[in-house]
Residue frames as qw, qx, qy, qz and C-alpha x, y, z in Angstrom:
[[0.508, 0.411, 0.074, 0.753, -30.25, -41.50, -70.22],
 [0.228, -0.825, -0.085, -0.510, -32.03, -38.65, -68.27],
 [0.755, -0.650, -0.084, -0.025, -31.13, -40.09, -65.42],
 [0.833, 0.094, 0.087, 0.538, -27.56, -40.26, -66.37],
 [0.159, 0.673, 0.221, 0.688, -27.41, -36.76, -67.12],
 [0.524, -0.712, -0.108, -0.455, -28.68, -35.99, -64.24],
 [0.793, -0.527, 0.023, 0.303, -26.41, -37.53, -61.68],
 [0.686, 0.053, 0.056, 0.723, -23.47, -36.10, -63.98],
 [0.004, -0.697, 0.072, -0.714, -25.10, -32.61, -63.76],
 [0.718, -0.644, -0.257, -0.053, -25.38, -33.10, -60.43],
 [0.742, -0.194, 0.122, 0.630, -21.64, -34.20, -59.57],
 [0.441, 0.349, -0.032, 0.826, -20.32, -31.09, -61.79],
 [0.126, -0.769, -0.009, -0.627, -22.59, -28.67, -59.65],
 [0.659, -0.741, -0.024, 0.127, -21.48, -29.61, -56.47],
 [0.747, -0.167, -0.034, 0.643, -18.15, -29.47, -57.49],
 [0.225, 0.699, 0.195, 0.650, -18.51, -26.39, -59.17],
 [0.357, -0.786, 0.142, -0.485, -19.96, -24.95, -55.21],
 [0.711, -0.620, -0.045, 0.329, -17.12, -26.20, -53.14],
 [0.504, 0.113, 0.023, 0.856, -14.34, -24.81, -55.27],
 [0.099, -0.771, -0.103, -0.621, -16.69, -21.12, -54.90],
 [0.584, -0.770, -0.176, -0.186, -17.69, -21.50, -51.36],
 [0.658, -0.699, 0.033, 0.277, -13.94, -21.89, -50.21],
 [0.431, 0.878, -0.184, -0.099, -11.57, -19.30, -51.17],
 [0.850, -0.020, -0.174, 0.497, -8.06, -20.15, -51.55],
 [0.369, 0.467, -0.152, 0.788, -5.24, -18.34, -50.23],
 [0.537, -0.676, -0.179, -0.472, -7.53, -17.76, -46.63],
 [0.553, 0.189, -0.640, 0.499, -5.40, -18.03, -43.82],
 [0.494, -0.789, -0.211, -0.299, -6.24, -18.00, -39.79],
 [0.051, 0.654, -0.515, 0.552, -4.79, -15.95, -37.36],
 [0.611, -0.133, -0.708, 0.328, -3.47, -18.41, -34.33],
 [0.462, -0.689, 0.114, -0.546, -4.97, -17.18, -30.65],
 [0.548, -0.012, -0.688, 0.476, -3.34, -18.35, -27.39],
 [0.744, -0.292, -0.592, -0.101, -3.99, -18.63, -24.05],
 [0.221, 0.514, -0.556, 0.614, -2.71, -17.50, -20.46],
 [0.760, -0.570, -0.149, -0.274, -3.49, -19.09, -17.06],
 [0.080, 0.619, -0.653, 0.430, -2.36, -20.27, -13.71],
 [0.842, -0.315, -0.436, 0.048, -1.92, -23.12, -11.85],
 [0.062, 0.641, -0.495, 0.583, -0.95, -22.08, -7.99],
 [0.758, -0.310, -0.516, 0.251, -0.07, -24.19, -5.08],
 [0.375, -0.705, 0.394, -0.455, 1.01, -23.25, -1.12],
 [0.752, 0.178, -0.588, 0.236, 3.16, -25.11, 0.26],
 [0.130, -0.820, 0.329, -0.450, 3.66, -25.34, 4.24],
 [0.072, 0.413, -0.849, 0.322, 5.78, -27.16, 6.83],
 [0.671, 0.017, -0.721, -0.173, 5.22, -30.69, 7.07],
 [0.547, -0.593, 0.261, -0.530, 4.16, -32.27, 10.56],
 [0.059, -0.360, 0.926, -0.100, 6.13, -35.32, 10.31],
 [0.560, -0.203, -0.692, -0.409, 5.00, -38.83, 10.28],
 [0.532, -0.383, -0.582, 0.481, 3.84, -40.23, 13.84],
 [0.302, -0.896, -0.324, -0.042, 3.68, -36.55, 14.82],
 [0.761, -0.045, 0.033, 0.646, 7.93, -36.19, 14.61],
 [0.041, 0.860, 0.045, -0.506, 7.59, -32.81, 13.32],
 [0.749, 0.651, 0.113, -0.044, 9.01, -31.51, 10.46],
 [0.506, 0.596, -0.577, 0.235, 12.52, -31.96, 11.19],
 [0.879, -0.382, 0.229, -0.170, 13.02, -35.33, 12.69],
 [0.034, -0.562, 0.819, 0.106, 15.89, -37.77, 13.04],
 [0.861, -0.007, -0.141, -0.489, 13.97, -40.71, 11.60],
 [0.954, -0.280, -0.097, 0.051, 16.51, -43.84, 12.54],
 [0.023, 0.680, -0.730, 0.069, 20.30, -44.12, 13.73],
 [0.711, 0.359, -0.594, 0.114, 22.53, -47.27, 13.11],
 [0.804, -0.484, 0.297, -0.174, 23.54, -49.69, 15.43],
 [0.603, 0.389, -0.693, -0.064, 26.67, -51.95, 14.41],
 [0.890, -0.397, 0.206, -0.093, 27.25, -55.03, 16.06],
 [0.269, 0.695, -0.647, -0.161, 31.18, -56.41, 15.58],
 [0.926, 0.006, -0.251, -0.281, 30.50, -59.44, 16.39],
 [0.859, -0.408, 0.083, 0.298, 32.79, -62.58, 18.78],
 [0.179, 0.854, -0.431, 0.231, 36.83, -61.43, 18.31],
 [0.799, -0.476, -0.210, 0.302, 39.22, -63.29, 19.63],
 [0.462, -0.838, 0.237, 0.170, 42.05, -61.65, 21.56],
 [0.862, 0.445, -0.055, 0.238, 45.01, -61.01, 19.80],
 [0.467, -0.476, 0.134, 0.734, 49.12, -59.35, 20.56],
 [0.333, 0.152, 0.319, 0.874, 48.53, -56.96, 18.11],
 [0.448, 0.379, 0.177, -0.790, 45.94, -53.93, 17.47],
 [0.207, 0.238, 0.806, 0.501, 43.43, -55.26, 15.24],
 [0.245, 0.155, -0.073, -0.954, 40.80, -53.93, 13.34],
 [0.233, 0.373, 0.897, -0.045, 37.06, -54.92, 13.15],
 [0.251, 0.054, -0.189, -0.948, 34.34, -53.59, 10.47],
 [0.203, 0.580, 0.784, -0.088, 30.57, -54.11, 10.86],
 [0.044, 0.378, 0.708, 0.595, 28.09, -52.74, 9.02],
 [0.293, 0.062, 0.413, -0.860, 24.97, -50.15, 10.37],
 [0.267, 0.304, 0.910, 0.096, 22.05, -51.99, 10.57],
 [0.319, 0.829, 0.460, 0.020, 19.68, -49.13, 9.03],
 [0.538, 0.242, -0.052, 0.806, 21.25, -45.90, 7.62],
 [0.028, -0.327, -0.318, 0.889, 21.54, -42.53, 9.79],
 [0.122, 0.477, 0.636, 0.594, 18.30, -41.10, 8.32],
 [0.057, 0.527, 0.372, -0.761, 16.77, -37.13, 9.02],
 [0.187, 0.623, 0.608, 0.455, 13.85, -35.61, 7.02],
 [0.100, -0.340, 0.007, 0.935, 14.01, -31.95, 6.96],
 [0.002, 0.681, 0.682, 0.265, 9.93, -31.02, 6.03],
 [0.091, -0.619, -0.326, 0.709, 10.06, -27.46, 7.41],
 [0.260, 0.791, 0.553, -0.009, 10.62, -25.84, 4.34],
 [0.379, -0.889, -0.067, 0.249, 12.69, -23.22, 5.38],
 [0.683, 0.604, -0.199, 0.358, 16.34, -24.23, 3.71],
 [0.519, -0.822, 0.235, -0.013, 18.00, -23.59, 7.46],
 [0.358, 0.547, -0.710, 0.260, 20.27, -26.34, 7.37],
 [0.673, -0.617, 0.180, -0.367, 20.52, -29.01, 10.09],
 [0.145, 0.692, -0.611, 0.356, 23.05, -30.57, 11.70],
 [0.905, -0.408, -0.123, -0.020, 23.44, -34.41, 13.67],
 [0.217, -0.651, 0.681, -0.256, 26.18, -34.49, 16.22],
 [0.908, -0.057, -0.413, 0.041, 27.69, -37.99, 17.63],
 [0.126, -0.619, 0.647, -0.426, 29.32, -38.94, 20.66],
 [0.757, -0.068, -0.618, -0.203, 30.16, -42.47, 22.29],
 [0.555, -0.740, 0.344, -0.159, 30.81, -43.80, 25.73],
 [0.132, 0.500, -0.853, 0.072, 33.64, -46.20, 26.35],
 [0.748, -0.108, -0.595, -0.272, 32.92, -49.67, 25.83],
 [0.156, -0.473, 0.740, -0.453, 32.71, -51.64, 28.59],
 [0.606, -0.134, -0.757, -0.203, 31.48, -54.87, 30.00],
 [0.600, -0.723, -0.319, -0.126, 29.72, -55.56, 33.84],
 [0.654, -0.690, 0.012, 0.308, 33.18, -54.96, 35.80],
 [0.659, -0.350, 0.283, 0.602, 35.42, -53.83, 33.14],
 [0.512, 0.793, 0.012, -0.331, 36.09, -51.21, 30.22],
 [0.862, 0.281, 0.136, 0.398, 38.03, -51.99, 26.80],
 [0.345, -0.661, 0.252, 0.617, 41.40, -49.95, 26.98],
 [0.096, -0.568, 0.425, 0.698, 42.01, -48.17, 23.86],
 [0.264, 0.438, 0.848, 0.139, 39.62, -48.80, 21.78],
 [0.029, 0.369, -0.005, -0.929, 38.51, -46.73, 19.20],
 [0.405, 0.653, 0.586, -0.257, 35.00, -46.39, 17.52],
 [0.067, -0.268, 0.524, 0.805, 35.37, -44.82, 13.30],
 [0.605, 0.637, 0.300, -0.373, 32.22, -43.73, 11.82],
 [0.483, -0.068, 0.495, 0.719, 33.77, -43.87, 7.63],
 [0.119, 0.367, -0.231, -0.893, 32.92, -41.53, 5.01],
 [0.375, 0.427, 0.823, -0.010, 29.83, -41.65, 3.75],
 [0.224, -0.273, -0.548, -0.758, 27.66, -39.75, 0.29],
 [0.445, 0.359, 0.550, -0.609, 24.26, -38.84, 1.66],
 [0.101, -0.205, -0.792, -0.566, 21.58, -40.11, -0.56],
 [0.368, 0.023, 0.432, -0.823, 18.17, -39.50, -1.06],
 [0.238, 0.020, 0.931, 0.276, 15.67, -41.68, -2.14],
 [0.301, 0.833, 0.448, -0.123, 12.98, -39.20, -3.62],
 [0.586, 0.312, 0.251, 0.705, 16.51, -37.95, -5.56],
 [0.226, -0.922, -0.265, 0.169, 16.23, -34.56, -3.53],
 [0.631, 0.012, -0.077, 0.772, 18.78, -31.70, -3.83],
 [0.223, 0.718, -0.574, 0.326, 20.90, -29.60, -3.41],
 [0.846, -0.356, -0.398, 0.011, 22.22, -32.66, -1.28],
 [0.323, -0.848, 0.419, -0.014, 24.47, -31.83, 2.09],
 [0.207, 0.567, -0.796, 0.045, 28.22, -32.30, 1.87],
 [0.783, 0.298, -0.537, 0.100, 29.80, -35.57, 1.95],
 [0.628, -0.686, 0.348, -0.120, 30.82, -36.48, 5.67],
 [0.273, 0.543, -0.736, 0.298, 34.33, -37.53, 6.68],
 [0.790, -0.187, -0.579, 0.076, 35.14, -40.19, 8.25],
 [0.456, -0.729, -0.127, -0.494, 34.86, -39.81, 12.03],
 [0.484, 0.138, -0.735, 0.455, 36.52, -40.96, 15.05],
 [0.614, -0.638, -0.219, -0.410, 33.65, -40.74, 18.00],
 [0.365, -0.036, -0.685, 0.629, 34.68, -40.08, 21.75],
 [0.158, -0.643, -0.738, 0.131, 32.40, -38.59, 24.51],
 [0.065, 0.406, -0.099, -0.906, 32.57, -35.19, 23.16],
 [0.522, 0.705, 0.366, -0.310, 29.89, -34.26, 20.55],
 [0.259, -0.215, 0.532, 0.777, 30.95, -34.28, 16.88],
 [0.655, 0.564, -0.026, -0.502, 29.03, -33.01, 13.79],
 [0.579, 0.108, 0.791, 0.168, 28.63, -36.70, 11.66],
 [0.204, 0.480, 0.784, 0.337, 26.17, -35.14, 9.16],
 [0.123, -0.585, -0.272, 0.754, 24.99, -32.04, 8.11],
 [0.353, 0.700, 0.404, 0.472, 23.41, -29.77, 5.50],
 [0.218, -0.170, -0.097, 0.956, 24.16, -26.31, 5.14],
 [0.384, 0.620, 0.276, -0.626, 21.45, -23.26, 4.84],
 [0.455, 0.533, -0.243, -0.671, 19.83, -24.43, 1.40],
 [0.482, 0.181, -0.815, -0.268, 20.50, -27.90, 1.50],
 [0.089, -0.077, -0.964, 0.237, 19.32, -31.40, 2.72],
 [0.340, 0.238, -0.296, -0.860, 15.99, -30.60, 1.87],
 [0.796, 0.141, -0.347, -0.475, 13.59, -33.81, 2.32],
 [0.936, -0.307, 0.056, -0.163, 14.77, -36.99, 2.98],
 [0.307, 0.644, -0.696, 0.086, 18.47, -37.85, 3.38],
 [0.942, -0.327, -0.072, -0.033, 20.41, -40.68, 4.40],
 [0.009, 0.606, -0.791, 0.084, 24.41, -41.55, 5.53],
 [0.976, -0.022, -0.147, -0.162, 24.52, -45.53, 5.05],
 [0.374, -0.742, 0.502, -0.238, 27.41, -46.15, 7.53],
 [0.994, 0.112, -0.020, -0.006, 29.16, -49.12, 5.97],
 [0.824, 0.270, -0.195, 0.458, 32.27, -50.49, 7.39],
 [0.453, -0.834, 0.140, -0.283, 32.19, -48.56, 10.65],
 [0.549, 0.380, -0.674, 0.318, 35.58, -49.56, 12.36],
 [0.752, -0.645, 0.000, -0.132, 36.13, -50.93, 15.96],
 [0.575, 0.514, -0.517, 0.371, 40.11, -50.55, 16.59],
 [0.727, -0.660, 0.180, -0.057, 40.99, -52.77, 19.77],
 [0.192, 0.718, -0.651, 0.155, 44.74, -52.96, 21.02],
 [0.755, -0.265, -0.597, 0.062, 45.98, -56.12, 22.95],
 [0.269, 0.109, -0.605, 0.742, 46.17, -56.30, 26.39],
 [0.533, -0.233, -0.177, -0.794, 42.03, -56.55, 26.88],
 [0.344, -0.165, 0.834, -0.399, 40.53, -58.70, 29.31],
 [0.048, -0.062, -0.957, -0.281, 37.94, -61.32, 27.70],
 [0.152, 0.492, 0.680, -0.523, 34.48, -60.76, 28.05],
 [0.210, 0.637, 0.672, 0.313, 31.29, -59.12, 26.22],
 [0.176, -0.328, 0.061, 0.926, 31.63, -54.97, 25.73],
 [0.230, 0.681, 0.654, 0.236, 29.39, -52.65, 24.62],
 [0.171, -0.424, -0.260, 0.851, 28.70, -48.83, 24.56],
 [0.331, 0.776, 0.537, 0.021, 26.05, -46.38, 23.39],
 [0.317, -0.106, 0.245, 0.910, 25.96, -44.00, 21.01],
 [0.158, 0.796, 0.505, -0.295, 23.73, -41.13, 20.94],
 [0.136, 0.279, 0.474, 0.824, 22.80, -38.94, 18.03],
 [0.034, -0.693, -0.345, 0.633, 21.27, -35.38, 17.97],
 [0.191, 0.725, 0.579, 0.320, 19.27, -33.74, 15.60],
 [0.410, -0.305, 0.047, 0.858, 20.27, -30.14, 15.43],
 [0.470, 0.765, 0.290, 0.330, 17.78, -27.50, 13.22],
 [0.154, -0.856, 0.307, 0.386, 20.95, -25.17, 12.91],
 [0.650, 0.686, -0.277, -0.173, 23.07, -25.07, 9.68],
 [0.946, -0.021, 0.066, 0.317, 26.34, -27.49, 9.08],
 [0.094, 0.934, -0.290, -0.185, 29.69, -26.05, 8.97]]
């Protein structure tokens, strides 16, 4: 029985000191915090040593055999990588790729009237960069420089691309037979798009 007693006086005096020891109605005041996290950022040196605003591949198309026909026909091939410039400076300039082709030809002969059609292309990026540069138009390439691709001052930013699908090759008849070719040379521009 003592012992009984004793564990129930026990039990009522502890309860007795927790309801004292904490008051009710006690309320703490919330405290906060202020810091910084700070970074520097500066102009990228390219991979390979390219610098930081490089033209990283241009397209090739190949149209592949044709035969000779009495009309104009039209041939579409595909670029085999897309037009691709990384723009690591930093800066938000803008840069600018030009295009220009020579005139096909083969060892003793060139294709008459033949015409070379870059098509409209969306740049993409594939680290989902922006502000992204305009949309290019579709193109018609002779041996004059043309602006293909471009960002204005604030875009293109990182890595872009122009995936040049369905590039045209418009040959007339009246072509001699034979294998034809011609180059096309892209330029890397750090000067804004217009």
């Amino acid at each position: 029985m003592k012992t009984r007693k004793l564990i129930t006086s026990s039990v009522v005096l502890s309860a007795i000191l927790v309801s004292v020891s904490i008051p009710t109605g006690l309320a703490f005041a919330a405290t906060t915090a202020s810091t910084k996290a700070d970074v520097e950022l500066t102009a990228g040196t390219g991979s390979g040593g390219a610098g930081p605003l490089n033209l990283d591949k241009a397209p090739a198309f190949n149209f592949g055999s044709q035969e000779i026909a009495t009309t104009l026909k039209t041939y579409n091939a595909d670029g085999d990588v897309p037009l691709t410039v990384s723009d690591i400076r930093g800066t938000g300039e803008g840069w600018t790729v030009n295009a220009k082709i020579t005139t096909f030809a083969s060892t003793d002969r060139t294709l008459t009237g033949a015409e070379f059609i870059l098509p409209a292309v969306v740049p993409t990026s594939p680290e989902g960069n922006s502000p992204k540069p305009d949309d290019t138009k579709a193109t018609t390439l002779n041996a004059t420089d043309q602006q293909v691709f471009g960002a204005k001052k604030d875009t293109g930013l990182g890595q872009w691309k122009a995936k040049y699908d369905k590039a045209e090759l418009k040959i007339p008849s009246g072509n001699y037979a034979g294998k034809y070719s011609a180059t096309i040379e892209w330029t890397l521009l750090a000067q804004p798009a217009v």
